[in-house]
C-alpha positions in Angstrom: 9.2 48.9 14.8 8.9 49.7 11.4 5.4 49.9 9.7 6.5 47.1 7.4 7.1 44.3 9.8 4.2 45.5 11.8 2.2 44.7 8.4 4.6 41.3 7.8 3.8 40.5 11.9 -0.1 40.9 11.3 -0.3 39.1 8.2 1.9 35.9 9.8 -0.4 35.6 13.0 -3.3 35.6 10.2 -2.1 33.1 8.5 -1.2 31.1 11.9 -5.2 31.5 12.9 -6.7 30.8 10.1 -4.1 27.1 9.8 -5.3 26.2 13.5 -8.8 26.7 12.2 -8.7 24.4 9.7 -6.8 21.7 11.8 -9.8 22.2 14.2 -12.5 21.5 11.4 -10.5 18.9 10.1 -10.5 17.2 13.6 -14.2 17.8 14.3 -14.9 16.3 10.6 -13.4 12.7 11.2 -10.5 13.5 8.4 -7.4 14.3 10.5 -7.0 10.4 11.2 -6.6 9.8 7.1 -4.2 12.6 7.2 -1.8 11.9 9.4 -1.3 8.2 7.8 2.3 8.8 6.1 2.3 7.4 2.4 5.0 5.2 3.0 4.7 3.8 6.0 1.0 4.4 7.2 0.6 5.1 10.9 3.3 2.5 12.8 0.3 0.3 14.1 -0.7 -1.9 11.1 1.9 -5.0 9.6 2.0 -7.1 7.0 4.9 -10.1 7.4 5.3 -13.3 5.9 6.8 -16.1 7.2 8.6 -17.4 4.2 11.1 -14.2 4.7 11.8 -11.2 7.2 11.8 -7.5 6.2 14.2 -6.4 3.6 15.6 -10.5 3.4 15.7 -12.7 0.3 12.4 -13.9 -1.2 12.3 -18.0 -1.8 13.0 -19.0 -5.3 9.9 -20.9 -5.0 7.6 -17.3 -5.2 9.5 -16.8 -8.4 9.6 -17.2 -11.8 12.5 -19.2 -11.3 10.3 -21.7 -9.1 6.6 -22.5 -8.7 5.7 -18.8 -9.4 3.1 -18.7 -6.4 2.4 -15.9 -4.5 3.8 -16.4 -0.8 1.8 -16.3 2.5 1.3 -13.6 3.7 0.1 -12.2 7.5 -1.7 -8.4 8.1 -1.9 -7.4 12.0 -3.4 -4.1 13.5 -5.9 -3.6 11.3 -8.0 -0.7 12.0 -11.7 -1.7 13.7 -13.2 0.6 10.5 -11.6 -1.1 7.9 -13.9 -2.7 5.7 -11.6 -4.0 3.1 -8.0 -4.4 2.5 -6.7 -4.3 -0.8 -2.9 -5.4 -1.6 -0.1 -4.1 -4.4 2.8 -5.7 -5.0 5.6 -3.9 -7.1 9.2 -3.7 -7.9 10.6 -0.3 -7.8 13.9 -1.1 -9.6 12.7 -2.3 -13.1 14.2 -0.4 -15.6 10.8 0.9 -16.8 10.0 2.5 -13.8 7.9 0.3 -11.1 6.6 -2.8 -12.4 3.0 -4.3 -10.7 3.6 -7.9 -9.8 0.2 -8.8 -8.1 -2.8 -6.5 -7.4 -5.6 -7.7 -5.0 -8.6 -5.7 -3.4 -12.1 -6.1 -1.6 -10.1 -8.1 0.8 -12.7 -8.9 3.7 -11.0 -6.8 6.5 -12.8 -8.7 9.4 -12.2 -12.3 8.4 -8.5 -11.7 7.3 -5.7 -13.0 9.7 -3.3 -14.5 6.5 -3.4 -14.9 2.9 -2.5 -18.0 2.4 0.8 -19.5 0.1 -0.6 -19.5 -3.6 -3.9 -18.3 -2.8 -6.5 -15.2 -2.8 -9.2 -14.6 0.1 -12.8 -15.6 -1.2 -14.5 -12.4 -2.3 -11.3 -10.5 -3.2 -10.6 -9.4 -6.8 -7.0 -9.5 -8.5 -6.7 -7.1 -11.4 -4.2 -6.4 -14.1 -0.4 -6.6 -13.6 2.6 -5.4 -15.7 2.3 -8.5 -17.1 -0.8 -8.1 -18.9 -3.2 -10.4 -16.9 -4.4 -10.8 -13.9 -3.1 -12.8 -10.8 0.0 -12.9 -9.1 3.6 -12.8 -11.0 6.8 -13.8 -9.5 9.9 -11.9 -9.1 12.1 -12.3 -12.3 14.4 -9.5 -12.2 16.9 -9.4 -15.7 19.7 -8.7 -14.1 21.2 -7.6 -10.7 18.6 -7.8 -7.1 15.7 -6.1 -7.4 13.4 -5.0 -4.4 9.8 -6.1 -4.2 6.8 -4.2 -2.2 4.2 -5.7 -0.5 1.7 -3.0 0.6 -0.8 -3.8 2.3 -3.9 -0.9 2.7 -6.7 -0.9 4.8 -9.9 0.8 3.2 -13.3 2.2 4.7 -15.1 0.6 1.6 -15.0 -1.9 -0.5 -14.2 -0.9 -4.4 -16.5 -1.5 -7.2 -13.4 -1.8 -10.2 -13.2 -5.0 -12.5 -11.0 -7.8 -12.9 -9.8 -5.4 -15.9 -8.5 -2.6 -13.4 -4.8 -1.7 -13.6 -2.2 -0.1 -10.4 -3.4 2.8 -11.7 -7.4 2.6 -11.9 -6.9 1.2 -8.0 -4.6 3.4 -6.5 -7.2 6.3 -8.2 -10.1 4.6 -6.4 -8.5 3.8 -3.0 -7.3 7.7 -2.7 -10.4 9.1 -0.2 -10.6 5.9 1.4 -7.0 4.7 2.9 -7.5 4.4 6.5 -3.8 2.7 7.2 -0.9 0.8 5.4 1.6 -1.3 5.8 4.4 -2.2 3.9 6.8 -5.7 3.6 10.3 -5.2 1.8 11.4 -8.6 0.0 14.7 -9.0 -2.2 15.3 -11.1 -5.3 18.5 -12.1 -7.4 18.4 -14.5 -10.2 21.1 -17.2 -10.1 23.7 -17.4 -13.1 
């Protein structure tokens, strides 16, 4: 063996030690749990469904702009034990502007929270600023074509201290260290001619 792959052999099983080191600390730390949550689809065990319409199926008219513009009910399962607070974000990937915030909603008391409720937000929660330049919940109104709409649901270690006046942005920024699982609910929308 050459003296150069003997160097390239050394250098790899460094690198291999010193990466199972830091998985160990990050084990003995508490912060391999947060890790392993995948962005999209968190860890398998938490859901959020709603009854109103299945995953990936058509959202009611009446959740729309085209109806009574209420938010619909909504039903989070396999919450973590640690979860302090959930907080919700609802979005539509395919607006033309890039994604458009429908409803934000955090604070969510994790331990009393079975359902939110048709055209309602748990008591102690806090909805912040959509797309649409206030705060509370707006329909579905795509221009043209079917749009999809997110419902992520995230379950948090703490509960936030933002405003009412707190964008997507400001919450996603504050949630970052504390995500402990999510969950997410696909829901479709085209406007009738």
């Amino acid at each position: 063996m050459t003296e150069r792959k003997q160097r390239i052999l050394v250098a790899a099983a460094i690198l291999l030690v010193g990466l199972a080191g830091v998985a160990i600390l990050a084990a003995v730390s508490g912060t391999a749990a947060k890790k392993t949550i995948n962005p999209i689809i968190g860890s398998g065990h938490m859901k959020i469904t709603s009854p109103q319409f299945e995953q990936d199926g058509a959202i009611p008219a009446r959740y729309t702009c085209d109806g009574e513009n209420i938010n619909p009910p909504l039903r989070v399962s396999g919450v973590p034990e640690e979860a302090r607070t959930l907080a919700l974000i609802v979005d539509d990937p395919d607006a033309a502007a890039g994604a458009w915030t429908h409803w934000t909603v955090w604070n969510i008391p994790a331990a009393d929270i079975v359902e939110i409720g048709e055209k309602s937000v748990p008591g102690g929660a806090v909805e912040g600023l959509t797309d649409f330049g206030r705060a509370g919940y707006g329909g579905p109104c795509p221009p043209s074509g079917e749009h999809r709409y997110f419902f992520q649901a995230y379950a948090l270690d703490a509960e936030l201290e933002l405003t009412a006046a707190a964008g997507v942005k400001e919450l996603e920024a504050a949630m970052r260290d504390h995500i402990l699982d999510k969950a997410g609910l696909i829901g479709v929308y085209r406007r009738q001619p």
